[in-house]
N, C-alpha and C positions, 0 to 999 in steps of 0.2 A: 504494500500500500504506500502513494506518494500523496501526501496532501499539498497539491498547487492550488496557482488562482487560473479561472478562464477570464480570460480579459474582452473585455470588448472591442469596436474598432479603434484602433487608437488616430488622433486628431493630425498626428505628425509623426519622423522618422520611418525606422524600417520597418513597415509593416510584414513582409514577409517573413522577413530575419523571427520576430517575436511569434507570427501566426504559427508559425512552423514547430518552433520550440514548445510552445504548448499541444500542437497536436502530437508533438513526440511523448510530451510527459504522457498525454492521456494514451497514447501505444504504450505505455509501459503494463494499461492496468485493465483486467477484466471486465470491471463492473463501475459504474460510476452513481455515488450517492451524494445527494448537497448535504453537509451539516452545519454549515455555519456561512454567513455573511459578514463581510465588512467591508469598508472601504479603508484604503492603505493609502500613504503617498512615497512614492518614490523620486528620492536625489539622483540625478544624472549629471555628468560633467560635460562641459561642451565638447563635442565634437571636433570642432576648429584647433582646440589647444588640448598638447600635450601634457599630461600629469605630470608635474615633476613632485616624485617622492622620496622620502628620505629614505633608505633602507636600514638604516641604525639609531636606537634612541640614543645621545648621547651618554645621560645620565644612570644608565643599566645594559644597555646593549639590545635592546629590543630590536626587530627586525620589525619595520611595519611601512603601511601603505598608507598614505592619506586620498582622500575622494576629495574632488570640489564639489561645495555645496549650491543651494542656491539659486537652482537653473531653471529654465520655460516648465510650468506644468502643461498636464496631458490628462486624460479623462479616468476615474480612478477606475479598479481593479475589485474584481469577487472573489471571493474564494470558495473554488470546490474543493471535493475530496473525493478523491478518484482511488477505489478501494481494487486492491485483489485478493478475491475471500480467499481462493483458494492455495496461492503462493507457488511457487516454486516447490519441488519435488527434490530431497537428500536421498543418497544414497549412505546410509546407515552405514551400512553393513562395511563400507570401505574406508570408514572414517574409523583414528583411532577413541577408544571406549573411555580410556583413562581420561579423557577432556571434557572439561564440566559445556556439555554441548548444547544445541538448542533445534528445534527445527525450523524455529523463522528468528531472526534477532530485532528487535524494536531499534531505531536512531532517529534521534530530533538534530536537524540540520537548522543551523541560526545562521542567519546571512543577510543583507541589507541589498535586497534588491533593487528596495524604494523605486519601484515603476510609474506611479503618479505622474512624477513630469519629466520622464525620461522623454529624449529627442532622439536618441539611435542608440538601442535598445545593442546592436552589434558590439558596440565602443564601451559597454559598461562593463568592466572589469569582473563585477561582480554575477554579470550575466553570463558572461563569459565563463562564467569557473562552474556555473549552476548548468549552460548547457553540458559544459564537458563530463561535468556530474550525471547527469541525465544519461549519455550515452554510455559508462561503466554503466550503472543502476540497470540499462535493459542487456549489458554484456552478461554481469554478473548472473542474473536471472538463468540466463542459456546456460551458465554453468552449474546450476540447481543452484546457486546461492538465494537464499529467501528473505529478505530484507523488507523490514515492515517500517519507510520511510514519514516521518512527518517534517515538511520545508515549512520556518518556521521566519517570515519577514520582519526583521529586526527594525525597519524602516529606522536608517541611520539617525540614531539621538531618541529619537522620540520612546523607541520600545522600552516599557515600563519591566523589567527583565524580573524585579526583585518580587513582582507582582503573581511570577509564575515558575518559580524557582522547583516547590515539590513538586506543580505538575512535571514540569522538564526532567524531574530526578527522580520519578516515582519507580517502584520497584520495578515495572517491568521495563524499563529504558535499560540499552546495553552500552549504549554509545550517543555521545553527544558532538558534532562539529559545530566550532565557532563558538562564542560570536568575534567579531571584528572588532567589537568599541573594546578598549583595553579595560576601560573602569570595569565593562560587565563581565569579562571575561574574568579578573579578578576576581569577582565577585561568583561567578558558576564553579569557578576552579576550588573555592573553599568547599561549597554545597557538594561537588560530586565529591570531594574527600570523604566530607561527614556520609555519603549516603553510597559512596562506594561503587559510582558510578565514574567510567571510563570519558576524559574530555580531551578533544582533539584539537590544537589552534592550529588550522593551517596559515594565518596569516602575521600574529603576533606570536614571540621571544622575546622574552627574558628574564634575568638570570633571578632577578628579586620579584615576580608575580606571585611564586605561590614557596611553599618550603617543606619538607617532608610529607609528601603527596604523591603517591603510589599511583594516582588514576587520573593523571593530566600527562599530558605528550605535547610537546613541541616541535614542528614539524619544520620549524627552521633553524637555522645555525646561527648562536647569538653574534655578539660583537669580538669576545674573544675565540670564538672557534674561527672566526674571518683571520685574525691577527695569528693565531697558530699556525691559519696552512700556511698562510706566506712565511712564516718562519721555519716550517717544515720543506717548504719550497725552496726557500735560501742555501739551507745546510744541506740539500741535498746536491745542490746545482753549481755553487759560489763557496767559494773559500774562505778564512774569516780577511776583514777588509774590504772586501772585493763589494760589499754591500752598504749602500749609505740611505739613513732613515733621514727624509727631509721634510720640515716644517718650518711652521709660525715660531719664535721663542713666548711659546705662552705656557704657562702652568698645566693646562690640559696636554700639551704637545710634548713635553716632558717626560709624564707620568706614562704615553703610549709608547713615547721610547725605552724608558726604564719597563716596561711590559715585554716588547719585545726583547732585550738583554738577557733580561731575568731569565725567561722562558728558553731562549739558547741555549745559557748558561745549563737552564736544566737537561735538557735532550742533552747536549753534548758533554755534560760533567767536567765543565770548563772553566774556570776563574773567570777568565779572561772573557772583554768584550767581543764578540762579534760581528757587530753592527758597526759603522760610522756612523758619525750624527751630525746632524750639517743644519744649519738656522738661517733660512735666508730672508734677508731684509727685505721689506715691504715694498720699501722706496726704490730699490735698485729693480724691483721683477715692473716696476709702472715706466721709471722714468729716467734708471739709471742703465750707462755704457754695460754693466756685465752685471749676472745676477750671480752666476753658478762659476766664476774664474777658480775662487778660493776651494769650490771641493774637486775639482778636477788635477789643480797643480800639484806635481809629484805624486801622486797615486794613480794607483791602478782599480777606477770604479767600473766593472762589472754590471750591478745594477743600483737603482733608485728607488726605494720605497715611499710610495705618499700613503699614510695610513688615515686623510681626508674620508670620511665618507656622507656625511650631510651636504646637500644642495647649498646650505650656506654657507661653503666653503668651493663652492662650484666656482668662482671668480678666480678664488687661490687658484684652485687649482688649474685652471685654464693657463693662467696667467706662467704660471711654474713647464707647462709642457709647451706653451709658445716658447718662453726663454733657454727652454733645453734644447730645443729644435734647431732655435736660432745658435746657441752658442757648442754645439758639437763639433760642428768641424766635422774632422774626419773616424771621431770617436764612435767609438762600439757598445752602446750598453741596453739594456730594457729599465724599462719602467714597470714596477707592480704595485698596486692597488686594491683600493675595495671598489664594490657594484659601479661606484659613482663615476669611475672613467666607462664604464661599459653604458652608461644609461643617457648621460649627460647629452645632452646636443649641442653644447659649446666644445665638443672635444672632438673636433674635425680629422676627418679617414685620412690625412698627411700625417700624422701624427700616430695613427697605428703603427704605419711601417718603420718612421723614420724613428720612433724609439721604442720600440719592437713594447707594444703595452700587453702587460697580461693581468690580469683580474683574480683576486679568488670570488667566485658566485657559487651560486647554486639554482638546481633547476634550469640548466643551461641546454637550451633548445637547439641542436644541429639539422635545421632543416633539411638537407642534404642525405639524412639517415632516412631508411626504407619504411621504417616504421611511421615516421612524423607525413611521409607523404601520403602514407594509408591514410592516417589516421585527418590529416587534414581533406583527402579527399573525402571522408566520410561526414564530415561535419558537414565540409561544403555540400553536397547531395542531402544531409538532413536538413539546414537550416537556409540552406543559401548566402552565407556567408565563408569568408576564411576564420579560422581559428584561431586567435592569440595565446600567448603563455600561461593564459589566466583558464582556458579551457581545456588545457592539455593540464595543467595543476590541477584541476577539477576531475577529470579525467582518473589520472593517477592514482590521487589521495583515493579516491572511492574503491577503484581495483584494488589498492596495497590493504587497504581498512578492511572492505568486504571480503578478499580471500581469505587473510588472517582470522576473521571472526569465524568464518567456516571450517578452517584447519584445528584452530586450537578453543574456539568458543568463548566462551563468555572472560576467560583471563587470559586473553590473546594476547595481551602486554606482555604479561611474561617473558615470550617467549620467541620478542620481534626481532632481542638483541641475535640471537642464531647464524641470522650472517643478511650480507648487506645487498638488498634488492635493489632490481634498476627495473624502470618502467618507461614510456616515452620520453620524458625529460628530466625525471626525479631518480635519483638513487637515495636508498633506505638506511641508513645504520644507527638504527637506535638504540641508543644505550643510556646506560643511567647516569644522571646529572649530578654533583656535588657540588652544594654552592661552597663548604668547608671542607677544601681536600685533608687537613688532617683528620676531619670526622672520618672520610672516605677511608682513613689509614688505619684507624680505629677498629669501626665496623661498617664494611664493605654494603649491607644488607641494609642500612639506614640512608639512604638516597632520597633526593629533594624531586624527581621528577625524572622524566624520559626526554628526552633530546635528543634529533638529530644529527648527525656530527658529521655527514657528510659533503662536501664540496669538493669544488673544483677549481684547477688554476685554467684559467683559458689563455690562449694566446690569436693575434692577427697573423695568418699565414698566406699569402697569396689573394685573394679578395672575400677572405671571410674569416669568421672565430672557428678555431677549433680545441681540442681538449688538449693540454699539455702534458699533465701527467694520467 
C-alpha cells in the first residue's frame, strides 16, 4: 500500500512530467480507497535558477540541502490512498528462519513535496527523489518484497510533526524515511529510540543530532569523513611535503588544518607533520602581483588542499583557482577539495584540467555506466522527463532499504555493516558511529548511530568526472 495525492489539472509547468508520476504511483497498487482529504501547499524553486546549497553544516558537519522558498502557487492537491490488500507474495521457505521476519513491512516516508505552487514539478529535487522512489517501490514488489508504504507530505515548515509522532512510531511501523527539516528530524530521531523504531535520513548528517541511538542511520558522510578521505587520498598518493592545506588565516581554518595533521599523524604513527600549510592573503588573490609565489618557492608541491566547503566561501575559493591557474607556469600539481568545487558554477571547465581538481563526494553519478543509461531510459519512458541525482538517490535508498528488510527483517540494521553495497550511484558501508572514540575503545557495542562512511575521490579526465580511487 502507497498512500499518494491524485492531483488535479495543474494551472502551470509540467503537466505531463507530474500526470504521469501519479499514474505510476496508482500502477503500483491493486485496489484504490479514498480515506482522507486535505489540501496541502507545496514550495517549488524557480526553474530559471540554480540551487546553490551548502553540502556541510559548518558548526557539526551536517550534510544538507536547502530549497528556495516562496514561489508562484498552483491549484492545491487530494489525497488518496491507493491500497494493495493483497501484497506481494514471500517465499518462506528460502529465506533464512533465524531472522525476526515479516511478510509485508509497514514505512512512513516524510518528505516535503509541497506541490501547491510548484511551477515544474521535473526540477523539484524532492520530486525527483519520490519518483525514483516510486520506481524501486514497483521493482521491489517483482521481487516479492511487500512493502506497506504510507508518503507522508511534510509541506516544508508548516508540518506540525510533534503532532503525530506515536502515530508515525506506532508499533506496527518498521521503518521511517526522512524528514528533511533538521529540527524535526531531531526531534523523530529521539521518539524512534524510545519506541525502537528504525529512522533513515537520506538527506541530513551529523555528528551531534542524536547520541546512543541504535535505530537512526545516516545515509551521508559527515564533515569529517569528507576531510579523512582526502587524507587517506594524500598518504596514499603524495609523500609527506608534497601536500599543502591552503586557506583564510582565521581561527576556523586552523583548527581544519590541525584536523587534518592530527589524523595523518594517526594513520601513519608519525610525529611528524604531513601536511604544509600555506595562509594566503586576501588582498594579494583581488589585487595583488602574486598570490601563491611564497608556497611554490623551493618546494616541491604535488598537490593543494582547499578544505572550503560552504557556498560562502564560493568567492575564496574561485578567487584561489583563478590565481593558481594564473601563476603555474609550467608546474604540475592537482587541486583537492570538498563537493563545493564539483557543484559551484563559478569554477569554470579550464580549471579542471589545468589543475587536475579532484573532489571527495558521494553518490557520484557516471552517466557513461550501463546501468544509469537503463535506468535513465526508464524514467524517461515513465515520466517523460530525464532523471537527476535526486531520482537515482530515491531510487537507490529504497532498493538498498527494501532488500535489506526482506533478507534480514525487522533488525536489518544489524546486519548492513556485512560488506559494502553499490547501487546506480550510491555505494553502502554502514557502520557504527562514535561521537567518543575513546568510549568506542572502551566498549565497542555502545555506539551513537549508523553512518555511512562511504565516498569517493573523483577526478576530470578527458571531458568528464571519473572515479579515482
Amino acid at each position: 500500500m502507497i498512500s499518494v495525492r491524485n492531483h488535479r489539472q495543474l494551472l502551470s509547468g509540467n503537466r505531463i512530467f507530474f500526470l504521469l508520476l501519479m499514474m505510476s504511483i496508482m500502477a503500483c497498487s491493486a485496489s484504490k480507497s479514498v480515506v482522507n482529504k486535505k489540501d496541502v501547499q507545496i514550495v517549488k524553486s524557480d526553474s530559471d535558477k540554480k540551487i546553490k546549497r551548502d553540502t556541510i553544516r559548518p558548526e557539526d558537519g551536517v550534510i544538507r540541502d536547502d530549497i528556495l522558498k516562496n514561489q508562484p502557487k498552483m491549484d492545491t492537491v487530494i489525497w488518496h490512498d491507493i491500497s494493495d490488500e493483497k501484497g506481494a507474495v514471500n517465499d518462506k521457505n528460502s529465506r533464512d528462519a533465524h531472522f525476526n521476519k515479516k511478510d509485508s513491512y509497514r514505512i512512513n516516508m516524510l518528505i516535503p513535496l509541497n506541490s501547491d505552487e510548484i511551477v515544474d514539478p521535473a526540477a523539484s529535487r524532492f520530486v525527483q527523489f519520490y519518483a525514483g522512489a516510486l520506481l524501486a517501490f514497483e521493482e521491489l514488489k517483482q521481487e516479492g518484497v511487500s512493502l506497506n508504504v504510507r508518503v507522508i507530505d511534510t509541506d516544508e515548515g508548516s508540518y506540525q510533526l510533534e503532532r503525530h509522532l506515536d502515530e508515525l512510531t506506532s508499533d506496527s511501523i518498521d521503518m521511517i524515511i526522512g524528514p528533511f527539516d533538521r529540527d524535526q528530524l531531531r526531534t523523530l530521531a529521539e521518539k524512534c529510540n524510545e519506541k525502537q523504531v528504525y529512522l533513515v535520513s537520506p538527506w541530513q548528517t551529523s555528528s551531534k543530532l542524536t547520541q546512543q541511538n541504535p535505530y537512526y542511520i545516516q545515509m551521508k558522510p559527515n564533515l569529517r569523513e569528507h576531510f579523512n578521505k582526502i587524507v587517506q587520498y594524500s598518504l596514499t598518493n603524495y609523500k609527506q611535503g608534497e601536500v599543502v592545506l591552503v586557506g583564510q588565516n582565521s581561527g576556523e581554518t586552523k583548527a581544519w588544518f590541525q584536523y587534518f595533521q592530527d589524523e595523518a599523524q594517526l594513520i601513519n604513527k608519525n610525529k611528524k607533520e604531513f601536511f604544509g600549510s600555506y595562509f594566503v592573503n586576501l588582498d594579494s588573490l583581488k589585487k595583488g602581483p602574486t598570490a601563491f609565489y611564497n608556497l611554490f618557492k623551493g618546494k616541491n608541491v604535488k598537490a593543494i588542499i582547499l578544505p572550503n566547503y560552504s557556498f560562502q566561501d564560493e568567492n575564496f575559493v574561485y578567487s584561489c583557482l583563478r590565481r593558481l591557474a594564473a601563476e603555474k607556469g609550467n608546474k604540475t600539481f592537482s587541486v583537492i577539495g570538498m563537493p563545493l568545487l564539483f557543484d559551484s558554477d563559478k569554477v569554470e571547465f579550464e580549471f579542471y584540467h589545468a589543475l587536475q581538481i579532484k573532489v571527495a563526494i558521494s553518490d557520484f553519478v557516471d552517466k557513461n555506466e550501463e546501468k544509469i543509461k537503463v535506468f535513465r531510459r526508464t524514467f524517461l519512458d515513465k515520466y517523460g522527463e530525464i532523471p537527476t541525482t535526486d531520482a537515482i538517490r530515491g531510487y537507490d535508498l529504497i532498493m538498498y532499504m527494501g532488500r535489506n528488510l526482506y533478507h534480514y527483517g525487522k533488525e536489518f540494521a544489524k546486519y548492513l555493516s556485512r560488506e559494502s553495497t553499490s547501487y546506480l550511484q550510491s555505494t553502502y558501508d554502514i557502520q557504527r558511529a562514535y561521537i567518543d572514540v575513546d568510549k568506542m575503545m572502551d566498549d565497542p557495542e555502545h555506539f551513537d548511530y549508523y553512518e555511512n562512511k562511504y565516498l569517493d575521490i573523483i577526478g576530470f579526465k578527458g571531458d568528464k568526472w571519473v572515479k579515482m580511487d
